[in-house]
Structures are given as C-alpha cells and as structure tokens.
C-alpha positions in Angstrom: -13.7 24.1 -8.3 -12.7 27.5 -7.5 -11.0 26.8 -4.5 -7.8 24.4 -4.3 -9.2 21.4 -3.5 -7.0 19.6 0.2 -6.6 15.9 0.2 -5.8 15.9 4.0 -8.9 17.7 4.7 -11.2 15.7 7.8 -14.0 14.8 5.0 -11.1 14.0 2.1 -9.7 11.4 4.5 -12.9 10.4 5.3 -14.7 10.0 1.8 -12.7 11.4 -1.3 -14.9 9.7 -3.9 -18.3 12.0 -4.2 -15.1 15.1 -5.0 -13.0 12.6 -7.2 -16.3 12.4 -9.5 -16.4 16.0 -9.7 -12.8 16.4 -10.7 -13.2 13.6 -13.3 -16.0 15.9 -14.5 -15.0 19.3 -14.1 -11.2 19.5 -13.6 -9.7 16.5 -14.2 -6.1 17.7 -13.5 -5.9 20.5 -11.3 -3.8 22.0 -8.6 -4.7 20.8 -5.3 -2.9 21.1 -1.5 -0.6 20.2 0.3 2.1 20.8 -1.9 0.8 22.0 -5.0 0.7 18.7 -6.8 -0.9 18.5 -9.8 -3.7 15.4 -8.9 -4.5 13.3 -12.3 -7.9 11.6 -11.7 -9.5 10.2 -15.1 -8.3 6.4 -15.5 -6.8 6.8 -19.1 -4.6 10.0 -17.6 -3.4 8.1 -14.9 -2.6 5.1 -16.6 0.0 7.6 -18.9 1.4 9.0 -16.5 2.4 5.8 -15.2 3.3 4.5 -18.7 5.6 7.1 -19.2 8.6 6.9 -17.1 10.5 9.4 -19.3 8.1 12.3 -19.2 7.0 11.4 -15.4 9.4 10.5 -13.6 9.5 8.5 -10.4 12.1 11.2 -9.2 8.5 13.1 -7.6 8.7 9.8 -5.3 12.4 10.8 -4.1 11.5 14.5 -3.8 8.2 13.4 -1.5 9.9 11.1 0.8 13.1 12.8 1.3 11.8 16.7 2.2 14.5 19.1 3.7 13.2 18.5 7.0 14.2 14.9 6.6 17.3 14.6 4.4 18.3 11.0 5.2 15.7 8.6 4.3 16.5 4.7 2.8 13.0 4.4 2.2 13.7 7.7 -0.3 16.5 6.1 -2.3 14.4 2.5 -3.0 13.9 1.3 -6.4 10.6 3.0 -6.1 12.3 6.1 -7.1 14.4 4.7 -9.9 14.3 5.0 -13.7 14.7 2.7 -16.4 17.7 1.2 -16.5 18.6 1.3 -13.2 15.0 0.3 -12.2 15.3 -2.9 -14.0 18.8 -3.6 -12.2 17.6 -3.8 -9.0 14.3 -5.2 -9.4 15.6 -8.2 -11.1 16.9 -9.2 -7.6 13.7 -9.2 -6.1 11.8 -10.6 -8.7 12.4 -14.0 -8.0 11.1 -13.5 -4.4 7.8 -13.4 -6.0 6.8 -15.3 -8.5 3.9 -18.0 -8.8 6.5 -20.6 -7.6 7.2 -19.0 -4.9 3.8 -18.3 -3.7 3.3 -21.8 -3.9 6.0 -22.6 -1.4 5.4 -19.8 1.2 1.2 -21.0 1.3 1.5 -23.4 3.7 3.3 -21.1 6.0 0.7 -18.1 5.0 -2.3 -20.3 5.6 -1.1 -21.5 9.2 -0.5 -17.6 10.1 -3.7 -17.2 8.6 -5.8 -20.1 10.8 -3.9 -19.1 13.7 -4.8 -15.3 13.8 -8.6 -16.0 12.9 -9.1 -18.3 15.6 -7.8 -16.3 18.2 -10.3 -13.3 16.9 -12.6 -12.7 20.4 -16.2 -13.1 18.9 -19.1 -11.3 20.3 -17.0 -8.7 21.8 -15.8 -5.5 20.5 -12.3 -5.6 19.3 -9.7 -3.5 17.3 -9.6 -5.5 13.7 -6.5 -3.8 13.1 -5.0 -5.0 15.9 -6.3 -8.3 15.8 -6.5 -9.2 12.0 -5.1 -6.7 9.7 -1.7 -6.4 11.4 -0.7 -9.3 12.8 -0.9 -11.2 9.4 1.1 -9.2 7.1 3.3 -8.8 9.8 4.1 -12.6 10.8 4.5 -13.0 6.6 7.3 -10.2 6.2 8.7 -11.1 9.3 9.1 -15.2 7.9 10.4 -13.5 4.7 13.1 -11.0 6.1 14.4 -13.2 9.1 12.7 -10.4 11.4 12.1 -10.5 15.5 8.5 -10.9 15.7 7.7 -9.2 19.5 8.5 -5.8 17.1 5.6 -6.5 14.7 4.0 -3.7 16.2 7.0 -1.6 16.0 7.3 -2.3 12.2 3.6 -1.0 11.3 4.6 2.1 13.4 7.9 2.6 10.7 5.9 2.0 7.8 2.9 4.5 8.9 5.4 7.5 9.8 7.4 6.7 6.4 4.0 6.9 3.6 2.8 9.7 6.3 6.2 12.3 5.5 4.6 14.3 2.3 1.6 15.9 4.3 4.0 17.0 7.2 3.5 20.8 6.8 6.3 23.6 8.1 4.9 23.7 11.3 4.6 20.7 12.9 7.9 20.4 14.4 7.3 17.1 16.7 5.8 15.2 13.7 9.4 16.1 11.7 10.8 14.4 15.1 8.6 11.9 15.4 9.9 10.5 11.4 13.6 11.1 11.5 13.3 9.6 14.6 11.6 6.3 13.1 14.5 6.7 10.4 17.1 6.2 12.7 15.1 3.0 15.2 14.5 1.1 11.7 18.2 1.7 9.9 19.9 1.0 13.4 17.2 -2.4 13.6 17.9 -3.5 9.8 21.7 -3.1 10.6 22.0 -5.1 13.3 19.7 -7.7 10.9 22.4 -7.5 8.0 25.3 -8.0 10.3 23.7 -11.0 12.0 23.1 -12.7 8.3 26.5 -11.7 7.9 27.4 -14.1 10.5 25.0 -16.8 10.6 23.4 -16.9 6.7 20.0 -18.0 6.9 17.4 -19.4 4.9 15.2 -15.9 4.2 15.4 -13.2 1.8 17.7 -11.1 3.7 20.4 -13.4 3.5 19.7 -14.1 -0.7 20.1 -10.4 -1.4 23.8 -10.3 0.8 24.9 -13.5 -1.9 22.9 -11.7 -5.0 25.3 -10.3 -7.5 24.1 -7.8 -10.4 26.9 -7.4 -13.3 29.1 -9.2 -11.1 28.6 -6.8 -8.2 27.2 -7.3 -4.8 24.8 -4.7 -3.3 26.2 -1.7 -1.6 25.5 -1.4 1.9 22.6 2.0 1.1 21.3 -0.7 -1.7 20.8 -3.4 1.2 19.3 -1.2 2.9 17.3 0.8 1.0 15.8 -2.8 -0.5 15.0 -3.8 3.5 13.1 -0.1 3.8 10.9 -1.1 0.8 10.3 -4.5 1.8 9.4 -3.9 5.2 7.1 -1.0 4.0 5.6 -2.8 0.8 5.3 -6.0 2.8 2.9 -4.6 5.7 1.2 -1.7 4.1 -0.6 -2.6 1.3 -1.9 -5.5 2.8 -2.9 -4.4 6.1 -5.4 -1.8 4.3 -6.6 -4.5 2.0 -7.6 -6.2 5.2 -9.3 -3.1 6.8 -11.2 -2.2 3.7 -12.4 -5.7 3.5 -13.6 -5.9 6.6 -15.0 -2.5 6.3 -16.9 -3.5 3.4 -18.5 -6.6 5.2 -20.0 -4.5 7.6 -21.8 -2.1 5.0 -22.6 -4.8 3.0 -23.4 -7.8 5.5 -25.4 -10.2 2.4 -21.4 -10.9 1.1 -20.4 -12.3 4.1 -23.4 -14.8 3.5 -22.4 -15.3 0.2 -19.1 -16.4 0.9 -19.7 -18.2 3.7 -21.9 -20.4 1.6 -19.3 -20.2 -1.2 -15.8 -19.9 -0.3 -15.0 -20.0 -4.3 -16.6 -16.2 -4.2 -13.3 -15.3 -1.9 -10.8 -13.9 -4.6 -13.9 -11.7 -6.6 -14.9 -10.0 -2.9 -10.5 -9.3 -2.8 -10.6 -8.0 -6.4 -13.3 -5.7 -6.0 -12.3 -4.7 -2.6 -9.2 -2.8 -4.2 -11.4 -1.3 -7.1 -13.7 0.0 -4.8 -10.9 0.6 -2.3 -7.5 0.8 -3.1 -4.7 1.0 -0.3 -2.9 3.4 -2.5 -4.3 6.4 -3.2 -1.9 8.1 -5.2 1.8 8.3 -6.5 4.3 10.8 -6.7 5.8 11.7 -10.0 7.8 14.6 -11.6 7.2 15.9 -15.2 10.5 16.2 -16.8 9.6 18.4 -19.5 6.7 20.7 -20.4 3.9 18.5 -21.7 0.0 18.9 -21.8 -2.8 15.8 -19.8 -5.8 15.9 -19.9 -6.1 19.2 -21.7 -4.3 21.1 -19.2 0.1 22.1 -19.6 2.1 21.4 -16.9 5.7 22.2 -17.5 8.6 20.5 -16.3 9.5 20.3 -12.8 5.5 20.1 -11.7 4.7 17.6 -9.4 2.4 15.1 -10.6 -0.1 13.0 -8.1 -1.6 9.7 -9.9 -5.2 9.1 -8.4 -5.3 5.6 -8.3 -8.2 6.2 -6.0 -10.2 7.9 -8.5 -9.1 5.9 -11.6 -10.6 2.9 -10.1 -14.0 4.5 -9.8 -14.0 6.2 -13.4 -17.6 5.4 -14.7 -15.8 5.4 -18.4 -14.1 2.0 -17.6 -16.5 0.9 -14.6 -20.1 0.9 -15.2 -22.0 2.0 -11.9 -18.7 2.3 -10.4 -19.8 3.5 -7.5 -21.6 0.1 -6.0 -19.5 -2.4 -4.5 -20.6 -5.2 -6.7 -18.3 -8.9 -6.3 -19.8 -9.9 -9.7 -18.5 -7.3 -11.4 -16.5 -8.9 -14.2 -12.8 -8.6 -15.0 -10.0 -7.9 -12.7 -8.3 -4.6 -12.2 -4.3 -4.5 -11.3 -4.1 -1.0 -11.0 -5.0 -0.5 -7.2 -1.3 -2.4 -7.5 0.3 0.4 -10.2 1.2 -0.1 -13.5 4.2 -0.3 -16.0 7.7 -0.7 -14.3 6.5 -0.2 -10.8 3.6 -2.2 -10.5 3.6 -3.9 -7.3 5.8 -7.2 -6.5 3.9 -8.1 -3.8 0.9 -8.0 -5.3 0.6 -11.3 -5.3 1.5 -12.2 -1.8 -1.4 -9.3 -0.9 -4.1 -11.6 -2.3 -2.6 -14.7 -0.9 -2.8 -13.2 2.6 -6.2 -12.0 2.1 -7.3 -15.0 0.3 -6.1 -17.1 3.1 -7.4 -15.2 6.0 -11.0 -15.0 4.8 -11.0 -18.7 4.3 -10.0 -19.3 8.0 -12.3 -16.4 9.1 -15.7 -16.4 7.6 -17.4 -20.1 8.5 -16.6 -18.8 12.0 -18.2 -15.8 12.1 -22.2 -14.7 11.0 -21.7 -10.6 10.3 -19.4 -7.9 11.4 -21.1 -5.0 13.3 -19.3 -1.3 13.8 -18.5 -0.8 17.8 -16.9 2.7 17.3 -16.0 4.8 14.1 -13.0 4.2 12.4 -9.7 6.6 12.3 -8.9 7.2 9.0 -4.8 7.8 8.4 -3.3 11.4 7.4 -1.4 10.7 4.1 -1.1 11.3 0.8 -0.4 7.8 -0.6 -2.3 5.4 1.3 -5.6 5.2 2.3 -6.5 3.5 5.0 -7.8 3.2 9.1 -5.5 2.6 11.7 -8.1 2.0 14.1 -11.3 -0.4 13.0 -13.6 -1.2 15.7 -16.1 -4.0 15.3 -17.8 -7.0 16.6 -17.4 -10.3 14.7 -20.6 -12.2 15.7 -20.0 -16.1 15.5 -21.8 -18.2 13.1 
C-alpha cells in the first residue's frame, strides 16, 4: 500500500477484512494510523507477538489507555497491562472466579437471565437488538457477579464503550477527552461507594472475595481493588455484548442457520465458535516492543508500538481454508478471538455460556431475523462491534 493505511476510516469500521487480506499479502506488518502502530496481521505473527511477553510487552496496553490527555485511568493500571511475574500475582485471584466449577454454579442464574430477556424480545416489530438482547444479558451477569445496582446497566455499557474507545481520540477533539475523564471519575466514584458498602455489609459476590483475598500474605491495595473492578466491569460486558451483535448479525446474512439450529439446538456452540472466527469482538491489542527485533520480515526497534490483528489472524487462509465463508461446520475451535498466552481471556468462558444460553431461549421462538435500519458500527481500535443493531425477529 503506498498510503498509510487508517483503521478508524468509515469503510475500516465498516468492513476491514477485503484490506486485512491485502496486508496478509502485500505488507503484512506495516505502519498504519492513528498513532503509528505497527498492525501485525498474519496468524503465526500475531500469535508471537502474543507469546512473547518479553520482547512485546503489555506496557503498549498502559501507554494506549492512559494518553496525556487522560493521566488517571484504573482501567490503565489492570492486570492487562502487567508482565510476568506480576501478571501471574494478580490473576491468580481471579482465576478461581472462572473455572468449569464455577460456571457450573452461576448456569442456572445465566439461563434464567437468559429465558427472561428473550421472552420479552417484541417480535414482528422493529427493535434495537442491542438494546434488547446484547446488553441486558451480559449486563444482569456482571452485575450478579460484582454485587452491582442494576437500574445503571445502561450506565455501565456507557463506561466500558468510552474506556476501549480512548486510543483513537485524536488532539482535537477536546469534548471526547471530556466526555472519558469524565466517565473515569462517574465509574471510580460508583465502584467506591461499592467497596465501602462490602466493607460494611460483606456479601456473597466477587467483590466482597477479592476485599478477603490475600496474595503473599497481603491484601489488595485500594488502586489494585480498583483497578481489578475497572477490568471486570469492562471484560464482563464488552466482549460479550459484541459476541451477541455479531451473532445476530450473522443470522440475518445467513438466515438457513437459524433453521438449522432451530431444528438442532446441539448446532448452538459451533454457530458461537465460528461467530468469533469470522467475527471477533476484539480486534486488536496494544503492545510495546522492548527491544529492536525483526516480524514478519520487517525491523521494528524498541519502543514501536505494536497492534496484534486478531481480526485478521482469524481470517488467515494459511490456517483457515476458504476463510472468508461463515461456515458452522467448519472443524476445530479457535481461542484466539479470546487472546493467547498469559492474557488470554478469563471470561472466555462465561462469553459462551451467555451466548450459549441466550440462543437456546431465543431461536424456537423466533423464524429469521430481518435488517430494519443499518447498523452503527463503534470508533475504536480494540473492539469491533455495533452499538446500534436494528432488526425484526419474526416469530416462528
């Protein structure tokens, strides 16, 4: 390409993959804007850079969520931007908030959000799916989790958009700058108030387990707390409210799934797996090369900023044959629309129990889903993903 290619451009956000091909061809780690990252797009680079926490460090994530603009950020200081071994220190706490046992417990609860929220859906009559579906679900879940008010649901997925929407915020846009470090302050002062309350009346949610949690005989610090309650709140609604939209977006383009997993609910966690192949809530992550090094047969020398296209690795036609068609019988499972190494994604399991769960309750109710308006794709460099979807569910 002999222009820098823009990731926020209107037809980037709208479709990336046709120009992630052509880097994977032509330039496979070039310089693109905003920010003069250096974007890694074939699978095999992507998957080393995220290997290799000592050459690319998750120092790039501090550096794009805590701009000078911004300065005070929780979100910024979250194991997310951590190294081994103080990764590991941390993450050990919330590990146990996750495992298979754990899901276990928390179905019941997921499944009657689930049931709840799909049969309240208006059929036959345009709606918002974002709104209706892909919000309140993820929502409800972190909020049981974390203890959390639920009339703010909406408030929460307003945080979480404005904090993974900070790196594309360009010199000039002085209200957006506002708009953030004004979200900064509404969400610490909220989370606050939630750890003093625990404080006082201990409850049975994970807020109250990481004020007991001890590591090497030490509890938290009060920026740990709540820089662990930044990620949660983000990680727990983000990821999974664009695994919804994208599901729902790929029911409408490809209406003969819907059939098939009305007449076979066993089909439910392939349509989720190939969903975040074909489109992965996170579109890339932030890393910083710590010293001069060459990927992908180009140098980049240390300091660079490196972008990790999990976008495009997950439709490299060298590990996904006729990548390009959204195919539910495509064998094997990707986990990289989740990360990979250290950082690969806690929730990642709670993600596909949500989505599992919701299809279940939603698709012997409803016959095809039908476009009533284009959807808004979201300005950032991280996440992909609508925050508008309108569309008619037509009932069965």
């Amino acid at each position: 390409m002999s222009e820098r290619l823009n990731l926020m451009s209107p037809a980037m956000l709208a479709d990336p993959y046709p120009t992630y091909a052509e880097l994977r061809r032509d330039a496979p780690v070039c310089q693109v804007d905003p920010g003069g990252f250096w974007a890694v797009t074939r699978h095999d680079d992507v998957i080393a850079v995220l290997k290799d926490t000592a050459l690319f460090s998750s120092e790039g994530f501090r550096a794009a969520t805590k701009p000078a603009w911004l300065g005070h950020n929780p979100f910024g200081d979250s194991m997310l931007v951590l190294d081994p071994p103080a990764h590991g220190r941390l993450r050990s706490l919330v590990n146990r908030a996750f495992t298979p046992a754990a899901m276990t417990r928390l179905e019941a609860r997921v499944r009657a959000f689930a049931e709840d929220i799909a049969a309240r859906l208006p059929l036959g009559q345009p709606v918002d799916w974002v709104e209706s579906l892909a919000m309140p679900l993820p929502a409800s879940v972190i909020g049981e989790l974390l203890g959390l008010d639920p009339s703010l649901h909406a408030r929460f997925k307003r945080w979480t958009d404005d904090l993974t929407s900070i790196s594309p915020v360009t010199p000039d846009m002085t209200a957006r700058m506002e708009e953030i470090r004004t979200t900064v302050r509404e969400a610490e002062q909220y989370l606050t108030e939630v750890l003093a309350s625990r404080r006082r009346a201990p409850a049975d949610d994970m807020v109250t387990d990481l004020l007991r949690a001890q590591v090497d005989g030490q509890s938290l610090t009060d920026a740990e707390l709540m820089s662990f309650l930044f990620l949660l709140l983000v990680g727990g609604l983000e990821t999974t409210v664009h695994l919804l939209n994208h599901s729902a977006l790929q029911l409408i383009a490809h209406p003969e799934v819907l059939d098939r997993l009305r007449a076979d609910p066993a089909l439910i966690p392939r349509f989720i797996d190939e969903v975040l192949r074909y489109e992965p809530p996170v579109r890339s992550v932030y890393r910083l090369v710590m010293a001069d090094t060459e990927i992908g047969g180009v140098r980049l020398t240390k300091g660079a900023k490196v972008l990790a296209m999990i976008g495009s690795a997950c439709r490299d036609e060298a590990h996904f044959p006729d990548a390009h068609r959204f195919d539910i019988d495509r064998g094997g499972v990707t986990h990289l629309p989740f990360g990979h190494g250290i950082h690969f994604c806690l929730g990642a399991p709670l993600a596909r129990l949500e989505a599992r769960l919701l299809f279940t309750a939603l698709v012997p109710r409803v016959r095809r889903l039908s476009p009533a308006g284009p959807p808004e794709w979201r300005r950032a460099l991280s996440m992909r993903g609508v925050t508008s979807l309108p569309l008619v569910a037509h009932p069965a």
